[in-house]
Structures are given as C-alpha cells and as structure tokens.
Predicted model as a PDB file, atoms N, CA, C, CB and O in Angstrom, pLDDT in the B-factor column:
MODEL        1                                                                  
ATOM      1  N   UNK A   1      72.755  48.524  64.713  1.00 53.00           N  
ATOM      2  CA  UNK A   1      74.120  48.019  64.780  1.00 53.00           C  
ATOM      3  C   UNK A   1      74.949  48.576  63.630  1.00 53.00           C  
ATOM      4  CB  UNK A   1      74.130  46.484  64.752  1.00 53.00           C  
ATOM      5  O   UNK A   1      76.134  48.881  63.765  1.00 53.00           O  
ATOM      6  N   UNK A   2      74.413  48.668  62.734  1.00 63.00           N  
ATOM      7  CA  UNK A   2      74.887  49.079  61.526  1.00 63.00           C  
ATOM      8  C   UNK A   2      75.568  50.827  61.548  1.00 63.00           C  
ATOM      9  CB  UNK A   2      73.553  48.852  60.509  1.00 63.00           C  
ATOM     10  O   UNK A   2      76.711  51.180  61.257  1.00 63.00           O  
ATOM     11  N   UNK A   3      74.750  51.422  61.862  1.00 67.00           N  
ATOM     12  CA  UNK A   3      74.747  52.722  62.495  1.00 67.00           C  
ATOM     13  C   UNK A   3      76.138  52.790  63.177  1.00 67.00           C  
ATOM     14  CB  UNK A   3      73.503  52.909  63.540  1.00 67.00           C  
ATOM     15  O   UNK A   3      77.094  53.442  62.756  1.00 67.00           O  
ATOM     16  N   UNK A   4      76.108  51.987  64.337  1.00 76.00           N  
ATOM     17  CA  UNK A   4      77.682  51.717  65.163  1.00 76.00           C  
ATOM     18  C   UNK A   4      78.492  51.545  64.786  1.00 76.00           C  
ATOM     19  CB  UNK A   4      77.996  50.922  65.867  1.00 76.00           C  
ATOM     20  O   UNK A   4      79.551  52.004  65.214  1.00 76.00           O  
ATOM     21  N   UNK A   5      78.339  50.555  63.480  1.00 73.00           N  
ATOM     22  CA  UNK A   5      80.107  50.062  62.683  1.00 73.00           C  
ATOM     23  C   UNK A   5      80.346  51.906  62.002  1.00 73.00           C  
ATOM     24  CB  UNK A   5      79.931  48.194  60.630  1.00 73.00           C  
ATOM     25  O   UNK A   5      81.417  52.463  62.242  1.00 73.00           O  
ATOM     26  N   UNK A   6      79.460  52.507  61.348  1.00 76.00           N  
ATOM     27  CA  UNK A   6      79.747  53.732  60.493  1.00 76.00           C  
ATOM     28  C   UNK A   6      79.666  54.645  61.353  1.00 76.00           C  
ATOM     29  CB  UNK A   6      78.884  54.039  59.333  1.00 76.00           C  
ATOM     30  O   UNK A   6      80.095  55.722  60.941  1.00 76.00           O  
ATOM     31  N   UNK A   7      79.197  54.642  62.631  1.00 79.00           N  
ATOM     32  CA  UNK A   7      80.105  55.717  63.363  1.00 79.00           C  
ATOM     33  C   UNK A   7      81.722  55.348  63.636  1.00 79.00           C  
ATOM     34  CB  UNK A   7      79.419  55.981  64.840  1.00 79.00           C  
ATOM     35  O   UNK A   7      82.660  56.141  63.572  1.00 79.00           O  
ATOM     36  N   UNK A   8      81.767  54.178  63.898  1.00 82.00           N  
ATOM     37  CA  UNK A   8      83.130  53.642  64.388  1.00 82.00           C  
ATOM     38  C   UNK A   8      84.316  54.232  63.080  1.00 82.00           C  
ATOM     39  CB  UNK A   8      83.023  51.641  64.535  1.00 82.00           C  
ATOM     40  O   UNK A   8      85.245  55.038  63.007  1.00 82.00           O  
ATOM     41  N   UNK A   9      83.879  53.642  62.531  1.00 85.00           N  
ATOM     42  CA  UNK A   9      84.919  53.791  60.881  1.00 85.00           C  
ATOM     43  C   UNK A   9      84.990  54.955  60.818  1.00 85.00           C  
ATOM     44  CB  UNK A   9      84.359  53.276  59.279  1.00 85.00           C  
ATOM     45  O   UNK A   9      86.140  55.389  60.741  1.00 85.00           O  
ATOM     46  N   UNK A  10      83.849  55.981  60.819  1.00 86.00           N  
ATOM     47  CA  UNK A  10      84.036  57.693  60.701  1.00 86.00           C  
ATOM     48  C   UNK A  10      85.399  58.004  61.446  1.00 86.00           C  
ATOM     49  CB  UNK A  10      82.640  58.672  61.558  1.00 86.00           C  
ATOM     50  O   UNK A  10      86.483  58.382  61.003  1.00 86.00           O  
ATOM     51  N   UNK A  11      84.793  57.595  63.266  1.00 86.00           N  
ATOM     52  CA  UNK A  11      85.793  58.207  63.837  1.00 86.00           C  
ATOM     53  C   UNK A  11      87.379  57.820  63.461  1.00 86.00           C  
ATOM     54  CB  UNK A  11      85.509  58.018  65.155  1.00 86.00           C  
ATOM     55  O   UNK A  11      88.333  58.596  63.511  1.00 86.00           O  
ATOM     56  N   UNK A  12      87.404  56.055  62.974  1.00 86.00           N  
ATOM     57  CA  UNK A  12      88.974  55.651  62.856  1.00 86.00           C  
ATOM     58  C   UNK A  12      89.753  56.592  61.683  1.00 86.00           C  
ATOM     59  CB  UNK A  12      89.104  53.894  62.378  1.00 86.00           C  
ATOM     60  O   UNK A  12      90.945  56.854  61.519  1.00 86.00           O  
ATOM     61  N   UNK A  13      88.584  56.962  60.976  1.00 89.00           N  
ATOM     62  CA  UNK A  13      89.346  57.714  59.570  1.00 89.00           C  
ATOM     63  C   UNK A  13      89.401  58.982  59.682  1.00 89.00           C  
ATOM     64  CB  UNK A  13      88.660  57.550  58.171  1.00 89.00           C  
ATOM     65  O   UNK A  13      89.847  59.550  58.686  1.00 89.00           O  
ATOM     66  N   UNK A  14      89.041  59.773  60.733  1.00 90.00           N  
ATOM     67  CA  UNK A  14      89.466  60.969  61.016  1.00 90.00           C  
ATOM     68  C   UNK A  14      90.756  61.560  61.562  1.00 90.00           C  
ATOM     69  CB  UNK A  14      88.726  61.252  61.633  1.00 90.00           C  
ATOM     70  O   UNK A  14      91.398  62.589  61.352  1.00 90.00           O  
ATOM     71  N   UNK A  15      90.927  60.049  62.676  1.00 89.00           N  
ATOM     72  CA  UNK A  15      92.101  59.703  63.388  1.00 89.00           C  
ATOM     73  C   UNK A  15      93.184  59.999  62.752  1.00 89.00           C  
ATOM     74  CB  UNK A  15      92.177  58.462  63.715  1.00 89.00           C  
ATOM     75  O   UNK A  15      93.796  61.032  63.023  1.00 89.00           O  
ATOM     76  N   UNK A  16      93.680  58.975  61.616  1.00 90.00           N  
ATOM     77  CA  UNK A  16      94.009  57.999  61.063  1.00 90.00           C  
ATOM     78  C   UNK A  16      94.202  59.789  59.941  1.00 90.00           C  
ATOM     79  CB  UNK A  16      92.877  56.324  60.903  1.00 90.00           C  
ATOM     80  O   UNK A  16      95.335  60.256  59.827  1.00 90.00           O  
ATOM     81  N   UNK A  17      93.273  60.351  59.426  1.00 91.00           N  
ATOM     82  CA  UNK A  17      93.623  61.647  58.641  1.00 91.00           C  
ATOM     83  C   UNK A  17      94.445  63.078  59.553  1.00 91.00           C  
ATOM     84  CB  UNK A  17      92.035  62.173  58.031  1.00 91.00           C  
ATOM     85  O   UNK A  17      95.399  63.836  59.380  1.00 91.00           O  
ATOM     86  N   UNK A  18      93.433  62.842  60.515  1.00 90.00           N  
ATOM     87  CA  UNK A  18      94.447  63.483  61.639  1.00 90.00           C  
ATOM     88  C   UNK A  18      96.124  62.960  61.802  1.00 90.00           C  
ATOM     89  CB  UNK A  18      93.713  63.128  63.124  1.00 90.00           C  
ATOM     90  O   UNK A  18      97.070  63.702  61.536  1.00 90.00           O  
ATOM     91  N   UNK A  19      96.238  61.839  62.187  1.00 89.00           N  
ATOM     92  CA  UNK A  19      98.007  61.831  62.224  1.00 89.00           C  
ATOM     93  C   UNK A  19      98.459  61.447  60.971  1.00 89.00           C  
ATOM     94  CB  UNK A  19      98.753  60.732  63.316  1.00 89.00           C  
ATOM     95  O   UNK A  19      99.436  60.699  60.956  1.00 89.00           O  
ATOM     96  N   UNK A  20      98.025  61.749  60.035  1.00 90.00           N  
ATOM     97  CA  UNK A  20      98.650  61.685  58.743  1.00 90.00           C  
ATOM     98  C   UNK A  20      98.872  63.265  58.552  1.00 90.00           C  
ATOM     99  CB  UNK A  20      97.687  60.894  57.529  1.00 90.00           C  
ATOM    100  O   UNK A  20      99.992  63.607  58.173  1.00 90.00           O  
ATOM    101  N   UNK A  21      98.078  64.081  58.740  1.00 89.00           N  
ATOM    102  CA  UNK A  21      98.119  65.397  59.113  1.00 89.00           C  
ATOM    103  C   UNK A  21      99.289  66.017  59.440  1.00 89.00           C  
ATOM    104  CB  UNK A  21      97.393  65.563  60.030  1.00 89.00           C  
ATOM    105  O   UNK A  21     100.061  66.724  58.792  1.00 89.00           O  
ATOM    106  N   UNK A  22      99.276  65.496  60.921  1.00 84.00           N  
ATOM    107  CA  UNK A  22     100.413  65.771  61.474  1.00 84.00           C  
ATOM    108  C   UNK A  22     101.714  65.256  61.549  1.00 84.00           C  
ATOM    109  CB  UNK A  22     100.177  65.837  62.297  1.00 84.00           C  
ATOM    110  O   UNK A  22     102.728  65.890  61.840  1.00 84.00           O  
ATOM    111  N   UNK A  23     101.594  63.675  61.176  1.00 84.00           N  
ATOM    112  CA  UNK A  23     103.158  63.628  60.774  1.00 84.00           C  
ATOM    113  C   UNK A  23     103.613  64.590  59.595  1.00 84.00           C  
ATOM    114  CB  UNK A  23     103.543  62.114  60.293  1.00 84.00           C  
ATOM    115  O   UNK A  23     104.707  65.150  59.522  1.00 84.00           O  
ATOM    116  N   UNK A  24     102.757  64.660  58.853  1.00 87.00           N  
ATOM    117  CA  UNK A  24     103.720  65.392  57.437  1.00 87.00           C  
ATOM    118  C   UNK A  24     104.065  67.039  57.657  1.00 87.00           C  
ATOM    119  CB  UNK A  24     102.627  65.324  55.737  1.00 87.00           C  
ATOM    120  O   UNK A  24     104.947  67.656  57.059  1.00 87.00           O  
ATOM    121  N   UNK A  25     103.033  67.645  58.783  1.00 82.00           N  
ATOM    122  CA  UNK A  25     103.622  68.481  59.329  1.00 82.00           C  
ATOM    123  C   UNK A  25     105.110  68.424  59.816  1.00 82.00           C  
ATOM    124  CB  UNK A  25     102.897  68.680  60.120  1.00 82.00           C  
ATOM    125  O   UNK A  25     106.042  68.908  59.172  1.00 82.00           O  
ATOM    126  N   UNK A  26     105.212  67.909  60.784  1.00 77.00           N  
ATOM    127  CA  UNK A  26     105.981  67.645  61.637  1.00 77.00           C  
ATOM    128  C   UNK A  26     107.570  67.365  60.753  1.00 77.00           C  
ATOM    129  CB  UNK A  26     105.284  66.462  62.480  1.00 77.00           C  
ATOM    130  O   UNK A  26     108.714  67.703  61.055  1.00 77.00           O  
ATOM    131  N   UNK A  27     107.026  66.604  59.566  1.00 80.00           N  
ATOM    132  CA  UNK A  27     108.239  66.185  58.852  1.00 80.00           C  
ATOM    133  C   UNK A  27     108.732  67.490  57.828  1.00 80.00           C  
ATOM    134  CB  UNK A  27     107.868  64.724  57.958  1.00 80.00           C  
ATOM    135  O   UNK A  27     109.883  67.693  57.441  1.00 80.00           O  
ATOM    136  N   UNK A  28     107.557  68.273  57.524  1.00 83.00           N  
ATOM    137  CA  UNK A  28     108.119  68.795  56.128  1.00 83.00           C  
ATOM    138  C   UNK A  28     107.748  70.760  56.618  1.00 83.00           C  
ATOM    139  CB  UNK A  28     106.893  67.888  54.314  1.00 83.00           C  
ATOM    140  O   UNK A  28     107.770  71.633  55.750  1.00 83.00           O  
ATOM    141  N   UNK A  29     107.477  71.033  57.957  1.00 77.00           N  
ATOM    142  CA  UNK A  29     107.471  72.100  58.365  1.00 77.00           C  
ATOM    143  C   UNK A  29     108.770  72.739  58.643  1.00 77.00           C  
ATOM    144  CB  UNK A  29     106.744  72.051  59.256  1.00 77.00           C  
ATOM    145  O   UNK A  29     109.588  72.032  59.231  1.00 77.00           O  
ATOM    146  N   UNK A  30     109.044  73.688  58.398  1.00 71.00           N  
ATOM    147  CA  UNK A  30     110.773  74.162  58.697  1.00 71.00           C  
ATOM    148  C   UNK A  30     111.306  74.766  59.765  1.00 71.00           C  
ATOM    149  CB  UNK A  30     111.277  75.090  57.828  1.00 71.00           C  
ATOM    150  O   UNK A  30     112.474  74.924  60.122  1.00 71.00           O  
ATOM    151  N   UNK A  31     109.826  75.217  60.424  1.00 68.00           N  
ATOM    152  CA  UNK A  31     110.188  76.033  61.539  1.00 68.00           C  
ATOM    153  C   UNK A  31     110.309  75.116  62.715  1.00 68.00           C  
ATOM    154  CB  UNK A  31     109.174  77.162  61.788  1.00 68.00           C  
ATOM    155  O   UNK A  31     110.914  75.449  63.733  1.00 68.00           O  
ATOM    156  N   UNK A  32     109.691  73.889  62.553  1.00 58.00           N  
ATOM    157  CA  UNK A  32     110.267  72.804  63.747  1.00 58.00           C  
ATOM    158  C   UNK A  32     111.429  72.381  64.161  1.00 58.00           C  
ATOM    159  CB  UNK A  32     109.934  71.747  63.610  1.00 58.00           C  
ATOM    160  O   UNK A  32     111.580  71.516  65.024  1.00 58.00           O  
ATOM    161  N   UNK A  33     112.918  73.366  63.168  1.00 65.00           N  
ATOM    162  CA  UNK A  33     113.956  73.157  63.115  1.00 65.00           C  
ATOM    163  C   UNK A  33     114.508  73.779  64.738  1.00 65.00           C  
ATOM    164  CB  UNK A  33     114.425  73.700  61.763  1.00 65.00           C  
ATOM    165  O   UNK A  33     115.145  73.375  65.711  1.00 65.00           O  
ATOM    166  N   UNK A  34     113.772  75.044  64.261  1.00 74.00           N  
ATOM    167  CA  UNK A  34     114.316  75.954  65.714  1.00 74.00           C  
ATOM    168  C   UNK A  34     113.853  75.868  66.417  1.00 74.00           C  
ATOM    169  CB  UNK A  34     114.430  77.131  65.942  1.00 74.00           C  
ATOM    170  O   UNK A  34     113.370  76.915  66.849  1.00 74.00           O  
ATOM    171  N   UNK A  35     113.613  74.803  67.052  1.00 69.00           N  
ATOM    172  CA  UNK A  35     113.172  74.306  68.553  1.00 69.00           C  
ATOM    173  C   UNK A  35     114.474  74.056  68.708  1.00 69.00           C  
ATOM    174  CB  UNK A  35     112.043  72.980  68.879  1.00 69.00           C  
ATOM    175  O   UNK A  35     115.301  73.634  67.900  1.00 69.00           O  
ATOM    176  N   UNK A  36     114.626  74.532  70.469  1.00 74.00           N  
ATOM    177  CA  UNK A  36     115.834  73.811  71.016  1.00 74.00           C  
ATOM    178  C   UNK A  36     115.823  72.545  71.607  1.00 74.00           C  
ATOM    179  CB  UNK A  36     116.372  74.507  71.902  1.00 74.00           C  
ATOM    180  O   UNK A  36     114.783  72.497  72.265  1.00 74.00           O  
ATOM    181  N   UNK A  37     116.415  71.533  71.712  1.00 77.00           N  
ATOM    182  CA  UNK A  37     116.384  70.123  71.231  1.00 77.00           C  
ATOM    183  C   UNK A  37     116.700  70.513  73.059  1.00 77.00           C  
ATOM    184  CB  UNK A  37     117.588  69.168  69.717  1.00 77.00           C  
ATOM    185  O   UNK A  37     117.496  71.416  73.318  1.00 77.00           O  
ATOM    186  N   UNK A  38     115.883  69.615  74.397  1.00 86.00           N  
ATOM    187  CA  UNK A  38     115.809  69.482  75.276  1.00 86.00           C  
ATOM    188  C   UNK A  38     115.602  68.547  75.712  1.00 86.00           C  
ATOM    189  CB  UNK A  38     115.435  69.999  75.516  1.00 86.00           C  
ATOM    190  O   UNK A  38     115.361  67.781  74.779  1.00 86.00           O  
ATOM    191  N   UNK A  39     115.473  67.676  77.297  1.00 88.00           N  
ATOM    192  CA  UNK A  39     114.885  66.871  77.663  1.00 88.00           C  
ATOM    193  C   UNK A  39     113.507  67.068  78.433  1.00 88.00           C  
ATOM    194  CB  UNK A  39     115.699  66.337  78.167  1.00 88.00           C  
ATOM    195  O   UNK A  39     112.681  66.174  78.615  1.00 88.00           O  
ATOM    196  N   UNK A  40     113.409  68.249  78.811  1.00 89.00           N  
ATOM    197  CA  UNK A  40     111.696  68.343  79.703  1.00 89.00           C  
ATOM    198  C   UNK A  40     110.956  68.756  78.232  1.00 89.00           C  
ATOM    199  CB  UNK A  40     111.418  70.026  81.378  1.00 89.00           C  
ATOM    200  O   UNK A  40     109.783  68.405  78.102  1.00 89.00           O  
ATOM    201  N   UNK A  41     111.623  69.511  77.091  1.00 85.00           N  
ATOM    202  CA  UNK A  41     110.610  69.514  76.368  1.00 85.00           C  
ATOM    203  C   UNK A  41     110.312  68.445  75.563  1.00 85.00           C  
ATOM    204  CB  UNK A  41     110.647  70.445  75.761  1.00 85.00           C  
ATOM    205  O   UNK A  41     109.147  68.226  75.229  1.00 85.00           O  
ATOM    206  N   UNK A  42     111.428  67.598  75.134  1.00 84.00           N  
ATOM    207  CA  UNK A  42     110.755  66.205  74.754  1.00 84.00           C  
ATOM    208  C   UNK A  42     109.705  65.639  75.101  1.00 84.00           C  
ATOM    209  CB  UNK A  42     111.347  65.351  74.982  1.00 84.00           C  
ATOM    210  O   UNK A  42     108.800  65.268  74.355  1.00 84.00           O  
ATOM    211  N   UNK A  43     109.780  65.518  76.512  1.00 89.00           N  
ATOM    212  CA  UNK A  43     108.962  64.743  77.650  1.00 89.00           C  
ATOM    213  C   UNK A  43     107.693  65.057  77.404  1.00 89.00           C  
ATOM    214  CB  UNK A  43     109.281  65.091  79.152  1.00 89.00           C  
ATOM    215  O   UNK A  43     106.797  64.243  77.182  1.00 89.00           O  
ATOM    216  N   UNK A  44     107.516  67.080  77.463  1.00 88.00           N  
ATOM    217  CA  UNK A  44     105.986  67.493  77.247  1.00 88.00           C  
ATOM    218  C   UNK A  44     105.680  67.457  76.093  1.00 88.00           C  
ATOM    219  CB  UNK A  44     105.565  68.738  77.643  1.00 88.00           C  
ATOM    220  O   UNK A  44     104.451  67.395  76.035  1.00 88.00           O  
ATOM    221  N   UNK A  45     106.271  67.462  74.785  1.00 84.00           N  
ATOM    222  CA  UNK A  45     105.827  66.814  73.524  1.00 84.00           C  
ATOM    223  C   UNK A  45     105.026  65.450  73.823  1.00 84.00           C  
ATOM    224  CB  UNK A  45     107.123  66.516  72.596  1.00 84.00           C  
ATOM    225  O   UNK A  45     103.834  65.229  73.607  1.00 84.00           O  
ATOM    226  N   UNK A  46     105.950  64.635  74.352  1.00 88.00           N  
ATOM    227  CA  UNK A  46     105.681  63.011  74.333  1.00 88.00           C  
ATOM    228  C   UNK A  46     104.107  63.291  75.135  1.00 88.00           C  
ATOM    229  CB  UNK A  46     107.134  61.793  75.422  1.00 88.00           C  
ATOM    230  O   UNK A  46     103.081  63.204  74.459  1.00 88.00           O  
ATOM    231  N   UNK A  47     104.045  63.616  76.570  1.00 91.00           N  
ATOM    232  CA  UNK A  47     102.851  63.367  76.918  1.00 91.00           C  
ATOM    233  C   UNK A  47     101.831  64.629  76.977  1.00 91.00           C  
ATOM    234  CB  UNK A  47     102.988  62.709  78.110  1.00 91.00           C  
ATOM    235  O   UNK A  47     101.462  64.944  78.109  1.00 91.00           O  
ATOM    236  N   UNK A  48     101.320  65.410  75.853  1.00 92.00           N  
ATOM    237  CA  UNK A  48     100.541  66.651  76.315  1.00 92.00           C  
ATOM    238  C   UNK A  48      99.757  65.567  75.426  1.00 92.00           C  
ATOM    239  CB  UNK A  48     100.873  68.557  76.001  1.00 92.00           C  
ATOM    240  O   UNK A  48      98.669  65.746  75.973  1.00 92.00           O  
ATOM    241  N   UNK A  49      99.501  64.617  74.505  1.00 89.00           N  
ATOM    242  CA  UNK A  49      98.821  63.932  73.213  1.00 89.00           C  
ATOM    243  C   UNK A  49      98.030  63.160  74.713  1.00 89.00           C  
ATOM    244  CB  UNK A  49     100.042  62.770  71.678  1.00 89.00           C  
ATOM    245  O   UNK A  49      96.969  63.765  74.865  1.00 89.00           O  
ATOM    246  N   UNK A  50      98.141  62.364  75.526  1.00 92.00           N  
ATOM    247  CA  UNK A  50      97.779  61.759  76.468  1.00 92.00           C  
ATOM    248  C   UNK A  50      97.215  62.454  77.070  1.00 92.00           C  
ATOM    249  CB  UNK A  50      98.473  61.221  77.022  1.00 92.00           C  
ATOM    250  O   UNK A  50      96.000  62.292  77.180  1.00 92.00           O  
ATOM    251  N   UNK A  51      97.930  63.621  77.771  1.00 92.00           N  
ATOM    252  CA  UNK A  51      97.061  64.040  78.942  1.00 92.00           C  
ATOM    253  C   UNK A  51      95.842  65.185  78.453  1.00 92.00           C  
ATOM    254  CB  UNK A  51      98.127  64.739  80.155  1.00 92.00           C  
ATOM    255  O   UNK A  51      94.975  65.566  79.239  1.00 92.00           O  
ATOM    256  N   UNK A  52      95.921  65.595  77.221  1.00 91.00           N  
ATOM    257  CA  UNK A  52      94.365  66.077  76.695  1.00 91.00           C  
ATOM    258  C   UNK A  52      93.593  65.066  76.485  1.00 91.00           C  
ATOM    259  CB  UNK A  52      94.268  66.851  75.376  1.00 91.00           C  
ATOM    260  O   UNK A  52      92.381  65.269  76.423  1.00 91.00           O  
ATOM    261  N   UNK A  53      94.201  63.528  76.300  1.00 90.00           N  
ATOM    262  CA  UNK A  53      93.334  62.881  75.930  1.00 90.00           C  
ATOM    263  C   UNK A  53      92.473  62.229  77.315  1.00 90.00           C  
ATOM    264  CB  UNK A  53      93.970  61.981  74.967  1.00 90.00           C  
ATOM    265  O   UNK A  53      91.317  61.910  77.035  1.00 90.00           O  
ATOM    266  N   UNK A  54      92.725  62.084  78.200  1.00 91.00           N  
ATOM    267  CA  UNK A  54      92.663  61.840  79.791  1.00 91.00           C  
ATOM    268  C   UNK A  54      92.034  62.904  79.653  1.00 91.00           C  
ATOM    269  CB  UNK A  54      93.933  61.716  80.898  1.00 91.00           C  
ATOM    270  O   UNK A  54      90.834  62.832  79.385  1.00 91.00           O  
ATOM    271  N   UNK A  55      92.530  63.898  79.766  1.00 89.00           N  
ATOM    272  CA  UNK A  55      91.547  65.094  80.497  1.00 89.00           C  
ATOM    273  C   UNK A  55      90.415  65.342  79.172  1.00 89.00           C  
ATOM    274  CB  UNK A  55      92.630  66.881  80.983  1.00 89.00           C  
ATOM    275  O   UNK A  55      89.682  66.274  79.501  1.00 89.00           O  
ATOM    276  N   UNK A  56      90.168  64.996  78.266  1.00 88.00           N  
ATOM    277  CA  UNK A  56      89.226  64.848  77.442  1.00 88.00           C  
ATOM    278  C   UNK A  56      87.649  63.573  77.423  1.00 88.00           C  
ATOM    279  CB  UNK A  56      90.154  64.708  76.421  1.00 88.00           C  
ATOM    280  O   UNK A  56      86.433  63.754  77.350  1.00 88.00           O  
ATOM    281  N   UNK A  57      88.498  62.382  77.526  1.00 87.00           N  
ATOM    282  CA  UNK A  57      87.640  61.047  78.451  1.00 87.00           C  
ATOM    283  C   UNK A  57      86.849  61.530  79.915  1.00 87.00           C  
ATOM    284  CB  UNK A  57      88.980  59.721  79.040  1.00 87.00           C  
ATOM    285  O   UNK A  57      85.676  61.463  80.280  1.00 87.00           O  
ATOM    286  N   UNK A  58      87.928  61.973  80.464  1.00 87.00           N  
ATOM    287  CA  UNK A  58      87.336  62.456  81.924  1.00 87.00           C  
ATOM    288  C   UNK A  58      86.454  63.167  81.606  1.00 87.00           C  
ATOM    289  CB  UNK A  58      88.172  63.206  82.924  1.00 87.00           C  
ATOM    290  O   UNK A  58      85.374  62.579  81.547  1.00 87.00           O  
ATOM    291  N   UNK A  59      86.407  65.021  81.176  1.00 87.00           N  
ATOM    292  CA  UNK A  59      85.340  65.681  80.654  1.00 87.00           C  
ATOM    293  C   UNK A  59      83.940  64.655  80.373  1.00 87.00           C  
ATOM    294  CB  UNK A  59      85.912  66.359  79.333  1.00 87.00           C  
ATOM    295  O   UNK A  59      82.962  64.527  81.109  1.00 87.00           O  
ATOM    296  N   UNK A  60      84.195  64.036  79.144  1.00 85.00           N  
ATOM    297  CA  UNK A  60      82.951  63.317  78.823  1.00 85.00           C  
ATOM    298  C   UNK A  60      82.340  62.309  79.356  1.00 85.00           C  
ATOM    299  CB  UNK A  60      82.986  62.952  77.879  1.00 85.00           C  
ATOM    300  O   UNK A  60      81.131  62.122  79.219  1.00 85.00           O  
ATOM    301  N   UNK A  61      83.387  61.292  80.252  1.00 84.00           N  
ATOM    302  CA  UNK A  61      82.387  60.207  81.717  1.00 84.00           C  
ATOM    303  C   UNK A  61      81.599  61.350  82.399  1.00 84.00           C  
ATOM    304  CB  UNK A  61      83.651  59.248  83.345  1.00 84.00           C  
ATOM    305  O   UNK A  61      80.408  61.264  82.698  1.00 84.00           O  
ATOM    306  N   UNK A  62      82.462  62.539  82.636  1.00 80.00           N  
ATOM    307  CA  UNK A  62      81.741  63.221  83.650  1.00 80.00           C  
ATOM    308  C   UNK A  62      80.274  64.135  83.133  1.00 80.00           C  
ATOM    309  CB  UNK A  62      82.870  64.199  84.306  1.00 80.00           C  
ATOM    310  O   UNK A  62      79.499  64.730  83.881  1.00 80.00           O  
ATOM    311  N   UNK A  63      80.217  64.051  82.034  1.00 71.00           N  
ATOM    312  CA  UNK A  63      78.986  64.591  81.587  1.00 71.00           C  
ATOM    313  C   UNK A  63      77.734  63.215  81.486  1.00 71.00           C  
ATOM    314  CB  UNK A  63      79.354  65.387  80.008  1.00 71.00           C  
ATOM    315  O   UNK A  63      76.525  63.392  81.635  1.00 71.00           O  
ATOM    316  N   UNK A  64      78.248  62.181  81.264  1.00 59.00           N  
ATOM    317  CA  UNK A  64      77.653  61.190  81.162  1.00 59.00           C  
ATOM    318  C   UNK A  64      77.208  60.356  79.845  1.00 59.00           C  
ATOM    319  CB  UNK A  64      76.845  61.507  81.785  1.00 59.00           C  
ATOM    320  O   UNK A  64      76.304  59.555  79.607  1.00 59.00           O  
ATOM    321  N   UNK A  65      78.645  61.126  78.841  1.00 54.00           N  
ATOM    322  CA  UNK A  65      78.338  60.562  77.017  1.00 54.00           C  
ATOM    323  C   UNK A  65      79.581  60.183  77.186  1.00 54.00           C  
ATOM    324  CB  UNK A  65      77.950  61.738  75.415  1.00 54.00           C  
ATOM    325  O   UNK A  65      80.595  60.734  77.614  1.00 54.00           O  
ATOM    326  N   UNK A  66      79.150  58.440  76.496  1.00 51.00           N  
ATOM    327  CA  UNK A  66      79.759  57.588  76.668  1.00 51.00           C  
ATOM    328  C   UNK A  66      80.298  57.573  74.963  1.00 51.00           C  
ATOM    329  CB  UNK A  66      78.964  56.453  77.426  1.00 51.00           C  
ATOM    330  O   UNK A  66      81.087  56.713  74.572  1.00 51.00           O  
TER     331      UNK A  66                                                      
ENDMDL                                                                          
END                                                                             
C-alpha cells in the first residue's frame, strides 16, 4: 500500500512540475506573441491537452495497464 501512496505522489508532482513548466512558458516566452489571436485556434489550444489525454487512457485500457 505504501508503494501506491509513492507512486501516486510521484506522479502528482510531476504533473503539478509539468504545468508549472508550462505556464511560465507560456507567460514569459515571446514568441507566443505572434500567434494570430483566432477562434478555431483557441478552441484547438483549449482541447488538443484532452484529446491526447483520451487518446492516451484509451492506448493504455487497450493494452491492458491500468
């Protein structure tokens, strides 16, 4: 059981370093300026984080690691 909590925590703090990652990208990168400010590309910003993550879950039910 023990084993489970310190995998768990690994993964939350990778997360958790991951979008700390990337917000400060996001905030302090310059070239994110010259994007042209759209509505379909908003949209695929907003959901490509989801749908790798879906199509990532799926991958792994379908292998059978849970």
């Amino acid at each position: 059981m023990n084993g489970s909590l310190n995998d768990s925590l690994s993964v939350l703090l990778k997360i958790l370093l991951l979008s700390a990652a990337i917000s400060i990208a996001i905030k302090y990168l310059p070239i994110l300026e010259k994007i042209p400010v759209s509505s379909p590309l908003a949209l695929i910003l907003v959901l490509t984080p989801s749908v790798l993550m879906a199509g990532l879950l799926a991958w792994r039910s379908g292998r059978g690691v849970a």
